[in-house]
C-alpha positions in Angstrom: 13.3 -61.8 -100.1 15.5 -63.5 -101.9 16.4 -68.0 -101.7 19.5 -69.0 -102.8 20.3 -72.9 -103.0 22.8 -73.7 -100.7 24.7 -75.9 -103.1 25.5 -72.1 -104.8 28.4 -70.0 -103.6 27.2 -66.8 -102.5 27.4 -63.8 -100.2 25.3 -61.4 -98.9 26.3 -58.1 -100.8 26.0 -54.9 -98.6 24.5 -51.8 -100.6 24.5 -48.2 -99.3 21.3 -46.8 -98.3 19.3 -46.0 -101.2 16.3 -43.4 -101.4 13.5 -44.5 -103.4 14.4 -48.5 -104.3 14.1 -51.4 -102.0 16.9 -54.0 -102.4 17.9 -57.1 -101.4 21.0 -58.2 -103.3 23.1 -61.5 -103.4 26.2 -62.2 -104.9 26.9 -65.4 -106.8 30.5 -66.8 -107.4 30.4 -68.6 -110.9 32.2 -71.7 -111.9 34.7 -69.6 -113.8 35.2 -67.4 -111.0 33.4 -64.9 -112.1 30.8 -62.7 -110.0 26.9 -62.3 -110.7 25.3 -59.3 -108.2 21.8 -60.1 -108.5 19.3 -57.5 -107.2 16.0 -57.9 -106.4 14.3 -54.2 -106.4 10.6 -52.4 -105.4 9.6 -49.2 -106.2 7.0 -47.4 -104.7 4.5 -46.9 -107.1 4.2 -42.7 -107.2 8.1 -42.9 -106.7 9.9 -41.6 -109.5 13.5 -43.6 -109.8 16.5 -41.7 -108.6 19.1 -42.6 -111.0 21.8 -42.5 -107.7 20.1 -45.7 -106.3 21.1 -47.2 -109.4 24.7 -46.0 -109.3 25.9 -47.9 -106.8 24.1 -51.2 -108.5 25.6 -51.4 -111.2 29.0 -50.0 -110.5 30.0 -52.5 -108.1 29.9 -55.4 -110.9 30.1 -56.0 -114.5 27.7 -58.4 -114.2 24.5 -57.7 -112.5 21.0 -58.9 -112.8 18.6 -56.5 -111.9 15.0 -57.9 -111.3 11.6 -57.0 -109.5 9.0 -54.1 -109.6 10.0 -50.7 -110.5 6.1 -49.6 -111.7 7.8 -48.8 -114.6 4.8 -47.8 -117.4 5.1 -47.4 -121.0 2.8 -48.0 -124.1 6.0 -50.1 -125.7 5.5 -52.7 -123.0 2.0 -53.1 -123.6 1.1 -51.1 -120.9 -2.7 -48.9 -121.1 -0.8 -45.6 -119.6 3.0 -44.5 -119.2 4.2 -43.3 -116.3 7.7 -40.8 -115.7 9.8 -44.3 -114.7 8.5 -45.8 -117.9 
């Protein structure tokens, strides 16, 4: 779930059905009339990440923030164990 002030412009922003990733995404209209897609994202943990649910992410804008929990593992993050997403 995503909350979005209502003194911010924004939009609902439609994705196509993904596989593996759970998304709510918003889009924000800046002061400058720019855009900001910002996606909030869960990932099964024995999921692996199917690189075609991010496609259509971060194609559809220049600017996106991508946020949430993709059980992504790797020693680099201080992390015990590393998994395949990691």
């Amino acid at each position: 779930m995503l909350k979005i002030n209502n003194n911010l412009r924004h939009d609902q922003f439609s994705l196509p059905n993904l596989v593996g990733i759970e998304a709510n995404t918003i889009c924000l209209y800046l002061q400058n009339h720019g855009q900001l897609l910002f996606v909030s994202t869960y990932l099964l943990p024995a999921s692996a990440i199917i690189p075609a649910d991010l496609d259509p992410i971060f194609s559809q804008n220049d600017s996106v923030v991508l946020v949430g929990d993709l059980n992504s593992k790797h020693v680099t993050w201080n992390n015990a164990t590393m998994n395949r997403n990691g």
